[in-house]
C-alpha positions in Angstrom: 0.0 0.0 0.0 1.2 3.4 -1.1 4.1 2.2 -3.1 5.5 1.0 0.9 5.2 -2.5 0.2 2.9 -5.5 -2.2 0.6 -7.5 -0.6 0.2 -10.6 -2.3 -3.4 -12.2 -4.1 -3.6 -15.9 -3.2 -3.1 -16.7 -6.8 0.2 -15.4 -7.1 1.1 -17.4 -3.6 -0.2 -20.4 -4.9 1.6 -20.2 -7.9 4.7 -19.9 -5.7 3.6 -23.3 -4.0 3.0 -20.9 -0.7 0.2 -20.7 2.2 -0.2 -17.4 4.1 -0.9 -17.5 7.7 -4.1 -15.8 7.1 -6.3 -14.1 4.3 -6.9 -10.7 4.5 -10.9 -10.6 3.7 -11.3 -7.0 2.5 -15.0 -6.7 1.7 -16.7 -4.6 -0.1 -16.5 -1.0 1.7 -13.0 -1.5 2.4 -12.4 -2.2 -1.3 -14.5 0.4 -2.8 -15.9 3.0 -0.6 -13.0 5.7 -0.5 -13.3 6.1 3.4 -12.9 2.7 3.8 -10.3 2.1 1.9 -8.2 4.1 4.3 -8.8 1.6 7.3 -8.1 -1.1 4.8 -4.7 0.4 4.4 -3.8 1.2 8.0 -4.6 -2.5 9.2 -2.5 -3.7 6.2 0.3 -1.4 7.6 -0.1 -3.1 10.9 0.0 -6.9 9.1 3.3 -5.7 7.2 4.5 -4.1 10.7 3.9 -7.5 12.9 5.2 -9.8 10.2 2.1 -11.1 9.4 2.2 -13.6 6.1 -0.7 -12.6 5.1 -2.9 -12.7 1.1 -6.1 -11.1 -0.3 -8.1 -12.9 -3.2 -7.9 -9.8 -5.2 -10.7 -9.8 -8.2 -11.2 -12.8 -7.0 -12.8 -11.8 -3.3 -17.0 -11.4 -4.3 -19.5 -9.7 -1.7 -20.0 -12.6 1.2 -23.8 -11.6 0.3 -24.6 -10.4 3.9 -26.3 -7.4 2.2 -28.8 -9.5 0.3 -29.4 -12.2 2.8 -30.2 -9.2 5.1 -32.7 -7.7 2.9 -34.3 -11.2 1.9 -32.9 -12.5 -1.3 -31.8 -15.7 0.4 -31.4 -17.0 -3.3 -29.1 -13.9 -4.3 -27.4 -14.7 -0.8 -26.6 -18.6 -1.4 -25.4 -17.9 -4.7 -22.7 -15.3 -4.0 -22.0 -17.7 -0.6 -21.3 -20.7 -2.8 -19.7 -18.8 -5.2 -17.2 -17.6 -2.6 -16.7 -20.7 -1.0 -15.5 -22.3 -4.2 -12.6 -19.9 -4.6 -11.9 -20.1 -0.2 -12.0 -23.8 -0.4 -9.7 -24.3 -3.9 -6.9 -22.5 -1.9 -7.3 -24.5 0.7 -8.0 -21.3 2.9 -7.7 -22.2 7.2 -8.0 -18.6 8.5 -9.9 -15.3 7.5 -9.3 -12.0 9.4 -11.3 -8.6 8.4 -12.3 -5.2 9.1 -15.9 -5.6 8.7 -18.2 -7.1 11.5 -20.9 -7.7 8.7 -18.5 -9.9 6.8 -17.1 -11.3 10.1 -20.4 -12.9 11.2 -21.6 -14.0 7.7 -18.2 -16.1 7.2 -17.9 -17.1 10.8 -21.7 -18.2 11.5 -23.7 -18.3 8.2 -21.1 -20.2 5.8 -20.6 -23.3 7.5 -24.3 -24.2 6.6 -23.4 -24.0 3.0 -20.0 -25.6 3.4 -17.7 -23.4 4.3 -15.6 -23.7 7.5 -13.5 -21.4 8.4 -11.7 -19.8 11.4 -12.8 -16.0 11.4 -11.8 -13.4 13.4 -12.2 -9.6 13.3 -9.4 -7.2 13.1 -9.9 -6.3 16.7 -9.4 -9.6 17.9 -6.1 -10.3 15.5 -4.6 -7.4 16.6 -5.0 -7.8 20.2 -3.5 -11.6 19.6 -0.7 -10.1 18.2 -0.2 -7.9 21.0 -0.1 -10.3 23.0 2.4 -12.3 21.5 4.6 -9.6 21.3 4.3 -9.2 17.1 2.6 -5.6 17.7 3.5 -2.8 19.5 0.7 -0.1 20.8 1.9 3.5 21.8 0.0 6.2 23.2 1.0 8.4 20.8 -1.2 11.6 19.7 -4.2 9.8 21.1 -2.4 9.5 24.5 -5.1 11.2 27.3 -7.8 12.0 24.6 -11.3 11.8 25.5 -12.5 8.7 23.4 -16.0 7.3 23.2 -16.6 3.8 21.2 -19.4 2.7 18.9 -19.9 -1.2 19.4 -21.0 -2.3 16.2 -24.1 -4.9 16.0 -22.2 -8.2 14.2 -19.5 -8.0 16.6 -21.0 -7.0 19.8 -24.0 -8.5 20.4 -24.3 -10.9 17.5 -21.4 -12.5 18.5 -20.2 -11.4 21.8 -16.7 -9.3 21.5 -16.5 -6.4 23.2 -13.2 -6.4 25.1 -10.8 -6.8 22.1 -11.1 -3.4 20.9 -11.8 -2.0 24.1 -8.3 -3.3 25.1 -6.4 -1.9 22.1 -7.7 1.8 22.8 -6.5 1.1 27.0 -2.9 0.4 24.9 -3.8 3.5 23.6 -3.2 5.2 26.5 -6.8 7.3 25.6 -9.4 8.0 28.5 -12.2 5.8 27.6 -15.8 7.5 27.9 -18.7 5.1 27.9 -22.2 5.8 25.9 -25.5 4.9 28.4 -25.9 2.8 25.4 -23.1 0.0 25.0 -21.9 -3.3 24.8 -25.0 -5.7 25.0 -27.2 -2.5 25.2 -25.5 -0.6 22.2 -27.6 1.1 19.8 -27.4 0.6 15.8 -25.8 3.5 13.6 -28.6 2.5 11.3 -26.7 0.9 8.8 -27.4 -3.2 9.4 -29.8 -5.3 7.5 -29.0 -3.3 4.3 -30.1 0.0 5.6 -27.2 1.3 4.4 -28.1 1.1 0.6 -31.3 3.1 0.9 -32.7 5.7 2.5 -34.4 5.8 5.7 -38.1 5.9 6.5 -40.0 8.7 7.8 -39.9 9.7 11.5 -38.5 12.1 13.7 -34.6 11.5 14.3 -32.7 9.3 11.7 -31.2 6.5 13.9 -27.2 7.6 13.1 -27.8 11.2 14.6 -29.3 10.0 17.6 -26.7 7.6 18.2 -24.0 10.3 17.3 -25.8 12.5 19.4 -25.3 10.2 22.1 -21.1 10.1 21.6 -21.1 13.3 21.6 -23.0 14.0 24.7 -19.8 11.8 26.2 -17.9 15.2 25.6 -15.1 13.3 23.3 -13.1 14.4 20.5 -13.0 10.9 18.4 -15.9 8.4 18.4 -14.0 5.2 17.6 -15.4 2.2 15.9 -14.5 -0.9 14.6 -16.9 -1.1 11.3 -16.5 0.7 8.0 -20.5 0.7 7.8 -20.5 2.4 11.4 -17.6 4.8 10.2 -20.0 5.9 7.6 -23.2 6.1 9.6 -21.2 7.8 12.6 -19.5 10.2 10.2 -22.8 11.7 8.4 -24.2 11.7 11.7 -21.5 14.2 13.0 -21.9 16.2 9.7 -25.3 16.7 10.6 -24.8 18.0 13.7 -22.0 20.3 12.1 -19.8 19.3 14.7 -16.4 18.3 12.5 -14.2 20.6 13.6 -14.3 19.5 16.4 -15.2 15.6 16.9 -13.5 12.6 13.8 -14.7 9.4 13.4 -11.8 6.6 13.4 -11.0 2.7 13.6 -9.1 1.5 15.8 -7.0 -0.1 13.0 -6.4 3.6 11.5 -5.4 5.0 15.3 -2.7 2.4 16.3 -1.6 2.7 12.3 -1.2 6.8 12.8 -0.7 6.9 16.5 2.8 8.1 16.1 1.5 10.3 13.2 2.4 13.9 14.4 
């Protein structure tokens, strides 16, 4: 990324008769959606930095159809699934990490139905293993005392239960953790889940992403953190709303340990 260093497809490892220790599922957002792509680039920063052997399909990576299950197109769903599988399975692929919770879950709980079995983890959780074996180092940094407030997103908090791993990377942060009312098992949506995000909402009073920005910013912080590119989108047009910008960013963890030292 940014000329620094290659990161291999699986096809060019394979043709070099190598495994990586994990694939680097990118997904959608982080492939396409320009914000994303940044957090896509700062967790592949931290791979490289931890020696991490690590591939991405390339071309060949295809939505995990989370989007279309969500929404109710089981067919549309099973088809991208299987389609996905094919390619996971002819590598002979052991381990998946990404940066999207939405991707996480549908991998880790919905695949092996169809076939696929996998071990899946979400970025959080890789890079809190590999600060604990000593492959990753965590510094303060600029983030060092800041007032930080963070979003748990659906798929990896309450749909499957992780709420310390990126918790514990901002305490290695050195940051001053503010809590929302609303968190871990009582979090509230940014709005974006069940392919909400593709359209727009329905009528009411509040859309769901302002109140729940609201809500961080009532903690008095200066960065609302998350840990989903969805919620990084939600979060972000939520603060826009409020015209608060100048004064409050929206960032993943992966992208605040990768600029941490960033002055």
């Amino acid at each position: 990324m940014n000329g620094a260093f290659q990161i291999p497809t699986m096809a060019e490892m394979m043709a070099q008769g190598k495994q990586p220790e994990v694939l680097f599922w990118v997904g959608c957002a982080g492939s396409f959606d320009d914000r994303a792509k940044k957090i896509t680039k700062a967790f592949a920063k931290l791979l490289h930095q931890a020696k991490v052997n690590f591939a991405v399909l390339g071309t060949e990576e295809s939505c995990t159809g989370d989007p279309a299950k969500r929404s109710g197109n089981e067919f549309l769903y099973q088809m991208q699934a299987f389609m996905n599988i094919q390619v996971l399975d002819g590598y002979g692929i052991k381990k998946i990490v990404t940066t999207c919770p939405h991707c996480f879950n549908t991998l880790k709980n919905e695949y092996p139905e169809l076939g696929g079995n996998y071990e899946v983890v979400h970025h959080t959780q890789f890079l809190k293993s590999l600060l604990n074996e000593g492959r990753l180092k965590v510094a303060g940094g600029k983030f060092k005392g800041k007032r930080i407030t963070f979003h748990d997103p659906c798929y990896l908090g309450r749909a499957n239960n992780e709420y310390e791993a990126p918790r514990e990377l901002l305490h290695k942060l050195e940051v001053e953790l503010i809590e929302m009312k609303r968190c871990k098992s009582r979090g509230l949506c940014c709005g974006a889940g069940g392919a909400q995000m593709f359209k727009e909402p329905e009528k009411g009073d509040k859309d769901i992403n302002v109140e729940r920005t609201e809500e961080a910013i009532g903690t008095n912080s200066t960065i609302i953190a998350a840990g989903c590119p969805f919620c990084n989108t939600m979060l972000t047009d939520g603060v826009k709303a409020m015209e608060k910008e100048d004064t409050v960013q929206v960032f993943d963890i992966a992208e605040m340990i990768a600029n941490a030292d960033d002055l």
